[in-house]
C-alpha positions in Angstrom: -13.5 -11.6 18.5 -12.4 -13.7 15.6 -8.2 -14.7 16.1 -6.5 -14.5 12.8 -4.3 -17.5 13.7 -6.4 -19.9 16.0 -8.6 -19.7 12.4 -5.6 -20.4 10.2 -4.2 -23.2 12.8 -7.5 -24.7 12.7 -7.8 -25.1 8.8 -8.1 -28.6 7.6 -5.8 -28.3 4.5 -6.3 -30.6 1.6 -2.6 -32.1 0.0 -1.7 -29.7 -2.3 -1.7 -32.9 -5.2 -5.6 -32.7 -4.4 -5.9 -29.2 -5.2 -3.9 -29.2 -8.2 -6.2 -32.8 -9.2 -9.1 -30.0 -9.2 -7.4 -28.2 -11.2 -6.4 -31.0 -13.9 -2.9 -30.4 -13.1 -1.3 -33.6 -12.9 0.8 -34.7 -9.6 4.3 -34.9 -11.8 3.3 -30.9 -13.1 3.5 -30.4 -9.0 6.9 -29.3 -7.4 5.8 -29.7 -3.6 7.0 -27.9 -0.8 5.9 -29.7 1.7 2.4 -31.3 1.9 0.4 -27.9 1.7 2.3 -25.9 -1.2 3.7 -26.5 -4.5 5.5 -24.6 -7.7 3.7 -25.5 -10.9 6.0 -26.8 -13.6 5.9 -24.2 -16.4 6.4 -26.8 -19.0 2.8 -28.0 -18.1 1.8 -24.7 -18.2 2.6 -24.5 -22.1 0.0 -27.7 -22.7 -2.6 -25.0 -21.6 -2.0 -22.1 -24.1 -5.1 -23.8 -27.0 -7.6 -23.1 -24.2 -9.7 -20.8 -23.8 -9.7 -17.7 -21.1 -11.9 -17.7 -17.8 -13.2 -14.5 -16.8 -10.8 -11.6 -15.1 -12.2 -9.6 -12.4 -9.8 -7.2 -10.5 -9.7 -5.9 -6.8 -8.5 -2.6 -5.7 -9.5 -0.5 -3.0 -10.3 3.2 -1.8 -7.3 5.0 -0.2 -6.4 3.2 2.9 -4.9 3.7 6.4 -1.7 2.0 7.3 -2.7 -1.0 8.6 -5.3 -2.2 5.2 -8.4 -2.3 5.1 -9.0 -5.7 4.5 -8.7 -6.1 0.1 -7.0 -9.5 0.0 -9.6 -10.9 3.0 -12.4 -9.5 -0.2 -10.4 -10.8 -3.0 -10.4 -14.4 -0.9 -13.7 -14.2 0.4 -14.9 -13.3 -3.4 -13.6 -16.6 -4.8 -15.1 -18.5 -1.9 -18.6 -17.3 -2.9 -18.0 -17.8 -6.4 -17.2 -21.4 -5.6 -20.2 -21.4 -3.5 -22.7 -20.0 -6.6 -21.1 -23.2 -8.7 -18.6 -21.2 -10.4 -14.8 -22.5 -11.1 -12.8 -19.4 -9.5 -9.1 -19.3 -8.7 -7.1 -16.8 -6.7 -4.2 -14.4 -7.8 -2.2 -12.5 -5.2 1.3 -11.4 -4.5 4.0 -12.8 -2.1 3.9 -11.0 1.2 7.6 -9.0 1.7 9.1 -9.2 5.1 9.2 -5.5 5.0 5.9 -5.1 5.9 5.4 -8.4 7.6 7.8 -7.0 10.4 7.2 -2.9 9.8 3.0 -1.7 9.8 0.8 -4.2 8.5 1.6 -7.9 9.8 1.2 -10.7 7.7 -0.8 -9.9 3.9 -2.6 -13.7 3.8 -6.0 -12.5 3.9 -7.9 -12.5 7.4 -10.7 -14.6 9.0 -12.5 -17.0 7.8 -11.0 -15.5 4.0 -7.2 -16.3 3.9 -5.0 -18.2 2.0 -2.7 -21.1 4.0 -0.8 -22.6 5.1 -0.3 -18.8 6.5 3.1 -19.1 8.3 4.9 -19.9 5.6 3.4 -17.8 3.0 4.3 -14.8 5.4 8.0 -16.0 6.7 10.1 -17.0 3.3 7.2 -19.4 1.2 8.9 -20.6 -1.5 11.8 -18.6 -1.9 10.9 -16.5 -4.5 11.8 -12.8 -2.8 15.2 -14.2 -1.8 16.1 -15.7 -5.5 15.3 -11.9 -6.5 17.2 -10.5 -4.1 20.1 -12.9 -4.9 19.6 -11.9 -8.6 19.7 -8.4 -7.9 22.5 -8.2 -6.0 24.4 -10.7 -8.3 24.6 -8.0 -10.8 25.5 -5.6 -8.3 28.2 -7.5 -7.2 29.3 -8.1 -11.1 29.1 -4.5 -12.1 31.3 -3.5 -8.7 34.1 -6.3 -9.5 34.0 -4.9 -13.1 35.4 -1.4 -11.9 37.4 -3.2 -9.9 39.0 -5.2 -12.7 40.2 -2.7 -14.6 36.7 -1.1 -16.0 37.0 -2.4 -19.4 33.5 -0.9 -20.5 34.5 2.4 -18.9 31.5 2.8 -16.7 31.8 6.1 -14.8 30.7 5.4 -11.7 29.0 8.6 -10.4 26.3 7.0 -12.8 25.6 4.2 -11.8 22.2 3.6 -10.2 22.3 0.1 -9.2 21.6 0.1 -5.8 21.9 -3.4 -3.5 18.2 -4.8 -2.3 17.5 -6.1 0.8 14.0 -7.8 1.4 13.6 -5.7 5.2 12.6 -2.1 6.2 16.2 -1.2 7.4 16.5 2.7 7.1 19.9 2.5 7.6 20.6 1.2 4.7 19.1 4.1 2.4 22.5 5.8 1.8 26.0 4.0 2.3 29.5 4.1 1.1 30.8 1.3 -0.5 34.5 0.4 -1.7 36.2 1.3 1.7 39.1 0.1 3.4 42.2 0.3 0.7 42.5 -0.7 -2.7 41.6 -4.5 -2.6 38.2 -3.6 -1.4 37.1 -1.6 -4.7 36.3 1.4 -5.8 34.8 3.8 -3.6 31.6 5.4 -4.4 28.5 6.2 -3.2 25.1 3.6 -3.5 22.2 2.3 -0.9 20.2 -0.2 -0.4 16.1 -0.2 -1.5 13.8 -3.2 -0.5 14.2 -6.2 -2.5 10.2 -6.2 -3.9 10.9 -2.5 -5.4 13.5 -4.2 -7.2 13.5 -4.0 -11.3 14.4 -8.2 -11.2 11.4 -8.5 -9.3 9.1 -6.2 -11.9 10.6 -8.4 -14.5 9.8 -11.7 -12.9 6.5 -10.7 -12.6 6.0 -9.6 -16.6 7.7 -12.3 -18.0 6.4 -15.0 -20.0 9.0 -17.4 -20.6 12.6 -18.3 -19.4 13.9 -16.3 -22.8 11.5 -13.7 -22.1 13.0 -13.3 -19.0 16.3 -13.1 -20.0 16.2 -11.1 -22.5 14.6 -8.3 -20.1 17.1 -9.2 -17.9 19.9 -8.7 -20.5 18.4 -4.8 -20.7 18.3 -3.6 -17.6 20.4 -0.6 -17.7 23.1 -0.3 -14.2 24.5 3.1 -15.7 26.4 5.2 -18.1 29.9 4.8 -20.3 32.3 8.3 -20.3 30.6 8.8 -23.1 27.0 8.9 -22.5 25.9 5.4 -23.8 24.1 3.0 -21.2 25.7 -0.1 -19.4 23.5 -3.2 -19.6 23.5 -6.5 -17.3 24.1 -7.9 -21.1 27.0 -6.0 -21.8 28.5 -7.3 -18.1 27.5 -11.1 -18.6 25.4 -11.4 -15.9 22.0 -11.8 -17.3 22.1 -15.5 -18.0 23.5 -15.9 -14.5 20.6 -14.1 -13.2 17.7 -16.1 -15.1 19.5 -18.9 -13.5 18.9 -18.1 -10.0 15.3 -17.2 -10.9 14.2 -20.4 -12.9 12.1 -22.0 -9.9 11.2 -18.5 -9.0 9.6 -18.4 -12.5 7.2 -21.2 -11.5 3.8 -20.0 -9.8 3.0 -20.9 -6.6 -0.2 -23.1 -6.0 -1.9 -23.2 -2.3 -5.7 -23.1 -1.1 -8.1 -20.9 0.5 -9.6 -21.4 4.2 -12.3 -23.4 2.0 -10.0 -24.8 -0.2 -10.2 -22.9 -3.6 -7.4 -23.0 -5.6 -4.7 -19.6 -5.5 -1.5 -18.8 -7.2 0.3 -16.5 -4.9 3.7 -15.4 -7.6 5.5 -12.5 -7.2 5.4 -9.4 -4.7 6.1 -5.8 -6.5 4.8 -2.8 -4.3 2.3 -0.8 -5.7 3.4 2.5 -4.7 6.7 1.9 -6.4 6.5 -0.7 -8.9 3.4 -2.5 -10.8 2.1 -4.2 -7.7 0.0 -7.3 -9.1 1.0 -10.8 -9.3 2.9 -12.2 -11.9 1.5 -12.3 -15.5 2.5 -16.1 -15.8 0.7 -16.9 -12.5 -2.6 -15.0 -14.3 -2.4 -16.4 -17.5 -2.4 -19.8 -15.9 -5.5 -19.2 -13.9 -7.4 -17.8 -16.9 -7.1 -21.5 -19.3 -7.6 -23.1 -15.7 -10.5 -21.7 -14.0 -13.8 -19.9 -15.1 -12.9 -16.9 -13.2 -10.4 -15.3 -11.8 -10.1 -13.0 -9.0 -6.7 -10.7 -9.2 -5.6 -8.2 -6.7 -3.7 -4.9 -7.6 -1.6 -2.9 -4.7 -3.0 -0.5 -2.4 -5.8 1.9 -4.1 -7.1 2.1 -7.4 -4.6 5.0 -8.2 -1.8 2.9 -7.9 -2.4 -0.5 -8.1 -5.5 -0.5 -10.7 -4.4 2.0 -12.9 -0.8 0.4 -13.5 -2.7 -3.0 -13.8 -4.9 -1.5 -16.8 -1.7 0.9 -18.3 1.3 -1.6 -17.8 0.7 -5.3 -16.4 -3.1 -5.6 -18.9 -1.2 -3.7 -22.2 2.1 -6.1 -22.2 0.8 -9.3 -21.0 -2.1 -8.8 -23.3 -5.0 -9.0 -20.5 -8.8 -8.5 -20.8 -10.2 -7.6 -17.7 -14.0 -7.9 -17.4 -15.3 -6.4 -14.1 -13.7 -4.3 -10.8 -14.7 -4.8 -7.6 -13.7 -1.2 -5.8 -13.5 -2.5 -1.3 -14.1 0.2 0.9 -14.4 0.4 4.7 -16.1 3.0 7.2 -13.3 2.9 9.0 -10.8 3.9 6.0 -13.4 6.6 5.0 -13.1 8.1 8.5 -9.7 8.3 8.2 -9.4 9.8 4.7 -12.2 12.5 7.0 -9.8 13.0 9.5 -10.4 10.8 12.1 -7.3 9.9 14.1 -6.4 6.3 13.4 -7.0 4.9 17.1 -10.6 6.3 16.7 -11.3 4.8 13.7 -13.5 2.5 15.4 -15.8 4.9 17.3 -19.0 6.5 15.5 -18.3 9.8 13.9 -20.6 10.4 11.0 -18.9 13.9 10.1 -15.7 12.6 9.9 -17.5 9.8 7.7 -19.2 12.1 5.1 -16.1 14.2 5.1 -14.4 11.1 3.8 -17.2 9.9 1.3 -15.8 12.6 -1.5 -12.4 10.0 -1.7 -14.9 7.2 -2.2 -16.2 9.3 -5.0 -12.8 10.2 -6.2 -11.8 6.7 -7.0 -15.3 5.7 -8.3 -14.8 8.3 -11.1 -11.5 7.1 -11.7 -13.0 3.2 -12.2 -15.5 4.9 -14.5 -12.9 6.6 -17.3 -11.3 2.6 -17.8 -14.7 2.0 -19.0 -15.2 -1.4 -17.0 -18.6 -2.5 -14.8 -17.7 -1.4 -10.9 -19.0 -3.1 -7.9 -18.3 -1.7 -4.4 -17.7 -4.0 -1.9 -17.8 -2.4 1.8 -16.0 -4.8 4.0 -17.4 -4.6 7.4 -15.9 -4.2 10.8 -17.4 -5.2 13.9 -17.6 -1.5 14.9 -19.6 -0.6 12.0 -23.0 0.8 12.5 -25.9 0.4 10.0 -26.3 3.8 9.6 -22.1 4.2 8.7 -22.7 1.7 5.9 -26.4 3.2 4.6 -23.9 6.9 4.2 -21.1 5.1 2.6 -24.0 2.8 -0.3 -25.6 6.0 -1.4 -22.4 7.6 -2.2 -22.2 4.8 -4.1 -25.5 4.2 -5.2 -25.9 7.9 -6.2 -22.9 7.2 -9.2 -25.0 4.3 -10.6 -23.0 1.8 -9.1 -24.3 -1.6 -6.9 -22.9 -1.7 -3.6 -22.5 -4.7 -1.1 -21.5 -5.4 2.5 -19.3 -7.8 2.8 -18.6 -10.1 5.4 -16.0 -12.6 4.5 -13.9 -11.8 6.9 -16.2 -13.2 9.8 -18.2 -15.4 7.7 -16.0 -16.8 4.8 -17.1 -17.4 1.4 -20.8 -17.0 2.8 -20.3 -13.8 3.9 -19.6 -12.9 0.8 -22.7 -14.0 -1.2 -23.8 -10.8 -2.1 -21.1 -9.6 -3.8 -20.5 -13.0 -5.7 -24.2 -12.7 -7.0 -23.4 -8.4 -7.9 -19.9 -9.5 -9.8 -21.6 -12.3 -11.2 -24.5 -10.0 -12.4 -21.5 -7.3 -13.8 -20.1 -10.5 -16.0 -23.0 -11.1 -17.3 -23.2 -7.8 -19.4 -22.1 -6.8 -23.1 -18.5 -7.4 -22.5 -16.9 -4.3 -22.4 -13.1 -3.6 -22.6 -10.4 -1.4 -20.4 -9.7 2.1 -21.8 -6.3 2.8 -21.4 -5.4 6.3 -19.7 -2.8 7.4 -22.4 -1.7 6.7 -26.1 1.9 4.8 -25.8 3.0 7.6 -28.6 2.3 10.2 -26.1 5.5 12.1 -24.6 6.6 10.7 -21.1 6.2 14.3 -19.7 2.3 14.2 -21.5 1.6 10.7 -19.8 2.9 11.9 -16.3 0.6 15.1 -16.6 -2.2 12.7 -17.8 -1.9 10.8 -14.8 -1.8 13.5 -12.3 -4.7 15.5 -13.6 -6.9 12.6 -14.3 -5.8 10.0 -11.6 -4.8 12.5 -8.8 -7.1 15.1 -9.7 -3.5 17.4 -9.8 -3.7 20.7 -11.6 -0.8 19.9 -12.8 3.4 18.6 -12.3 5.8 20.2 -11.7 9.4 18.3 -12.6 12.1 19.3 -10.2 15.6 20.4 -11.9 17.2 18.3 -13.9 14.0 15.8 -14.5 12.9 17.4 -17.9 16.5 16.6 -19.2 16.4 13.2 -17.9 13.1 12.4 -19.7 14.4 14.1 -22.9 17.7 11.8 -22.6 15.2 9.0 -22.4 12.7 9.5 -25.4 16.5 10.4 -27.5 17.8 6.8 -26.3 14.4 5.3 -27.9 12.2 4.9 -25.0 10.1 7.5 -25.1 7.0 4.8 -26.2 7.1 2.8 -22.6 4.1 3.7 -20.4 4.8 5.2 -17.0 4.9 4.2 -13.4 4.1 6.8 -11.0 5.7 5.7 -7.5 4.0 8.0 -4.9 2.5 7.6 -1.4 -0.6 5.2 -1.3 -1.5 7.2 1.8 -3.4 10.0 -0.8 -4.4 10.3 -3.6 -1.7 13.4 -3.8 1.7 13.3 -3.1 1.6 14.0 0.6 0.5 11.6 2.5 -0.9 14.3 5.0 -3.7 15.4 2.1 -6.5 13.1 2.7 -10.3 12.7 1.2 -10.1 14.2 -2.1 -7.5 17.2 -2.1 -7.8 20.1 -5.0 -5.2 22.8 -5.8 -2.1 20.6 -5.3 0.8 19.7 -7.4 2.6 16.4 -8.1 6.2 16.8 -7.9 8.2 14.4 -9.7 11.6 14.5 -8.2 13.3 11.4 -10.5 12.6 9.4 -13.3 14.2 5.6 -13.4 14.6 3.6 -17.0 13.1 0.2 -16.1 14.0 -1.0 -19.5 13.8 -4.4 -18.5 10.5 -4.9 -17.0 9.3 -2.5 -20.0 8.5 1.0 -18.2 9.9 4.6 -16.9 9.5 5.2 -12.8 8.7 8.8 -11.9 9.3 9.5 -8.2 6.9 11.8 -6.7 6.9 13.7 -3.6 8.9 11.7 -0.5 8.4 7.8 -1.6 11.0 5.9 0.1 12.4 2.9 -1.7 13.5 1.4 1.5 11.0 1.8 4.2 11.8 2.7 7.9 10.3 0.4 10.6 7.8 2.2 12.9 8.5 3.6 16.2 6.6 0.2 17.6 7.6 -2.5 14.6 5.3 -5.4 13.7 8.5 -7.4 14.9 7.6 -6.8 18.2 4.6 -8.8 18.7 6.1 -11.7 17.1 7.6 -15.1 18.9 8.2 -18.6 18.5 7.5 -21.5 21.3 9.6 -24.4 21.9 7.2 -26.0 19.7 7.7 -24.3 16.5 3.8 -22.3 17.3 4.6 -19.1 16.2 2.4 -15.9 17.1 2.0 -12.3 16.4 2.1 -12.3 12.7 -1.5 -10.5 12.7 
C-alpha cells in the first residue's frame, strides 16, 4: 500500500530558482521561502501580458463522499503526463485551509506518486496567505466595532451589520457569539459569529483581483451593513480598505512550487466551493496561461459547484477561455452516491454501483449545456474491479464521451498517459467556447431558478420569508446585474446532503442572500450550509503528531 508521506518525504525537490529558470522567470522575480517555495513578484508578472495564452483545461469531479475522491491527485497526475507527451503544462490549485486539514479530509496536496511538495508546509500555514486574509478580515471588523464605539459617526445601526469575525479552523463554537460585553469600555453589545476564514469575502476578492488597485477598490466596496436610514456602510466609508490591501500585498503574489516530478504549480488562494467561487486565484491563472502551453485548473468539489461558478463568475470577470473539462469519477464515490455506506465503499457491490451511475450522468449533462469537449477520468482504487470500471465507461461511453482510467495516484504522471493523450485529442478540436448558464440582465430570483432547475435538476426554489425582499432591495441598490453564487451542500446535487445519485421532485430552499459586492457577486444560502464547519466526532487532528525531530505524521 502506497504511504502518502514516505512518497512525499522521499521527493527529490529541485530549488525552487530551478523551477522558476524553466519557467523563464528570473531568480530576482522569485521571493523564496525557503529552498522549495517562492512568491512570484507581480511586477514580473506585468512583463508577461504581450504573450500569448496556453491552453485552459479545467478539473471538476462527480459528487463526492467526505473524504474526496482523489480530483487534485488527477489534476497533478494530468500535468505530469502532459509533460511526459512533450507538452509545457503548469498546475493551478488552491491553498489547503486548516479547516479541513484538521476536520474530514486531511491534507488537499494531491496523493501518491501525484502531489505537489514540499507537502507539510503547503498543508500547515505555506506562505501565509489564509492568515493575511484572516488578518484583513478581521481588521475591518475590528474597525467597524471601534467605530460604534467612537461615537458612530456614520450611524451604522448595528442590528445590520453582517460582518462576522473569520477564523481559519472548524470551531462550532464559534458560529453564534455575543460581543461587546463586560461594561461600557468594552463596546457595544450586539450579536455576530465567527465563519471560516476561506468563506471569507477578502479571500473571494484576493482571488478575482488583478492588480493591487483592483484589489482595493473591491475592497473599498465591500458592504459591513446599513445606515438608520437604509443606505449601505462600506470598508471605504470606514477607512479601512487601504489598510486591508496592505496586509494582503504579498498575499497578492502567486505561489510557485513543483510536482512529485517536478512540473511547475501555482498554488494561490483557497475559497470553498460550496460557499464561495472555489478556484484558485485569477492572477495565479493568468500567469500560467503566457507561461506554459497548458494549463491544468481545479474548481471545488463537483461540477455543480465548483465548475459551474468557474464558467458563470471566476471565467466571465477575469475574462477566461476555457478549452476542455476533464469530469474524475471514482467507483467508490458512485457507490456511495448508490447508497453504499461509506466504510463499504471498498467492497464489490455492483447494485449499489449502477444505482449510482445516474449522478455520473447527471453531471455529464450538466458539462454538456457549457458547450465544452468532456473527458472522464475514473481514478482508480486498489479495490476496484474491472468489471466496476467497464459499468462506470459505458455510462460514459453511451453520452458520446471518451472515458479513461487513471492511475496517477499509484503510478505518477505515467499512470496517467491515457488521459494526457484523450485531453490532448479534446484540444485538438474546432475550438469551442463556454456557454454561460444565464444572461447577466436576468433577475437574481430568474438566475437562482436557472441554476436549480438546470444545475440541480430542482423543480423549482422556493425563497424563505423575507429573501424575495432582500433580492428586490438588492437589484433597487444597482446590483441586480452580478451573477450568483449558490452556497449549498457539495454532498448532492440537492440541498440535502442525505439525497444522493440523482434526486427528482425536490426543492432548493434559499434561506439568505449575501451582497458580495466586492468580489463582484450575490451568495444565496441554500438548505443547511454552514459557514463555519464543525469538526467530526473523530477529527483529522487526531491522527496528527510531531517527533522530536520536526517529522510530522498523520496529515493523510
Amino acid at each position: 500500500m502506497i504511504d502518502n508521506l514516505e512518497v512525499a518525504r522521499q521527493a527529490r525537490m529541485k530549488p525552487i530558482a530551478e523551477i522558476g529558470r524553466s519557467l523563464g522567470i528570473p531568480e530576482d522575480a522569485l521571493h523564496p521561502y525557503g529552498r522549495h517555495i517562492a512568491k512570484v513578484d507581480r511586477r514580473f508578472l506585468k512583463t508577461l501580458a504581450d504573450r500569448p495564452d496556453g491552453r485552459l483545461v479545467l478539473v471538476t469531479a462527480t459528487t463526492p463522499t467526505p473524504a474526496g475522491e482523489g480530483k487534485t491527485t488527477t489534476t497533478v497526475g494530468l500535468a505530469q503526463a502532459l509533460v511526459r507527451r512533450g507538452r509545457r503544462a503548469m498546475v493551478c490549485l488552491r491553498e489547503p485551509s486548516l479547516g479541513p486539514c484538521f476536520g474530514v479530509k486531511g491534507g488537499a496536496a494531491g496523493g501518491g506518486y501525484s502531489q505537489v511538495v514540499p507537502m507539510e508546509q503547503i498543508n500547515l500555514h505555506f506562505t501565509g496567505d489564509i492568515h493575511a486574509v484572516g488578518a484583513a478580515h478581521n481588521l475591518l471588523a475590528a474597525m467597524l466595532d471601534n467605530h460604534l464605539q467612537q461615537g458612530n459617526a456614520l450611524g451604522i445601526e448595528p442590528r445590520t451589520v453582517r460582518w462576522r469575525r473569520v477564523l481559519d479552523m472548524n470551531d462550532r463554537a464559534l458560529r453564534h457569539v455575543v460581543l461587546g460585553l463586560g461594561g461600557k469600555p468594552d463596546g457595544v453589545p450586539r450579536e455576530s459569529g465567527f465563519d471560516i476564514t476561506v468563506s471569507s469575502e477578502v479571500m473571494a476578492i484576493l482571488c478575482l483581483a488583478t492588480t493591487l488597485d483592483d484589489l482595493k477598490q473591491r475592497l473599498g466596496r465591500i458592504v459591513v451593513g446599513q445606515r438608520r436610514d437604509g443606505t449601505p456602510v462600506t470598508a471605504a466609508d470606514l477607512k479601512a480598505h487601504g489598510a486591508m490591501a496592505a496586509l494582503l500585498k504579498d498575499a497578492m503574489n502567486p505561489n510557485l512550487v513543483q510536482t512529485l516530478e517536478h512540473v511547475p504549480a501555482f498554488v494561490h488562494g483557497g475559497p470553498f466551493a460550496n460557499i464561495a467561487h472555489g478556484t484558485s486565484s485569477v492572477v495565479a491563472t493568468r500567469a500560467a496561461l503566457k507561461l506554459a502551453d497548458i494549463v491544468v485548473v481545479e474548481a471545488g468539489f463537483a461540477s455543480d459547484l465548483g465548475a459551474e461558478k468557474f464558467f458563470d463568475i471566476v471565467s466571465r470577470q477575469a475574462g477566461l477561455d476555457p478549452a476542455a473539462v476533464v469530469l474524475v469519477t471514482t467507483v467508490r464515490s458512485l457507490k456511495f452516491q448508490g447508497g453504499a455506506a461509506r466504510d463499504a465503499l471498498g467492497t464489490p457491490d455492483r447494485a449499489a454501483l449502477e444505482a449510482g451511475l445516474p449522478n455520473l450522468e447527471a453531471h455529464l449533462d450538466n458539462l454538456a449545456a457549457f458547450g465544452l469537449p468532456v473527458v472522464v477520468s475514473i481514478n482508480r482504487f486498489g479495490t476496484d474491479t474491472d468489471t466496476e470500471l467497464a459499468l462506470v465507461a459505458q455510462a460514459a461511453a453511451d453520452r458520446g464521451v471518451p472515458t479513461v482510467v487513471s492511475d496517477v495516484f499509484a503510478r505518477g504522471g505515467e499512470g496517467g498517459l491515457d488521459l494526457a493523450d484523450r485531453v490532448l485529442d479534446a484540444l485538438s478540436g474546432e475550438p469551442r467556447h463556454f456557454v454561460p448558464r444565464y444572461p447577466m440582465d436576468a433577475p437574481l430570483a430568474t438566475k437562482i431558478q436557472t441554476l436549480a432547475r438546470t444545475v440541480y435538476g430542482a423543480d423549482g426554489v422556493d425563497f424563505v420569508e423575507g429573501v424575495e425582499r432582500e433580492i428586490a432591495a438588492l437589484e433597487a441598490s444597482g446590483h441586480g446585474t452580478l451573477p450568483v453564487c449558490m452556497a449549498k451542500t457539495p454532498l448532492s446535487l440537492s440541498d440535502d446532503p442525505a439525497r444522493k445519485g440523482r434526486p427528482t421532485g425536490f426543492r432548493i430552499a434559499v434561506r439568505e442572500v449575501r451582497l458580495s459586492a466586492g468580489a463582484g457577486f450575490v451568495v444565496a444560502i441554500c438548505g443547511q450550509i454552514m459557514t463555519m464547519p464543525g469538526l467530526p466526532k473523530v477529527p483529522a487532528a487526531e491522527r496528527i503528531d510531531i517527533d522530536d525531530d520536526g517529522e510530522i505524521t498523520g496529515l493523510f
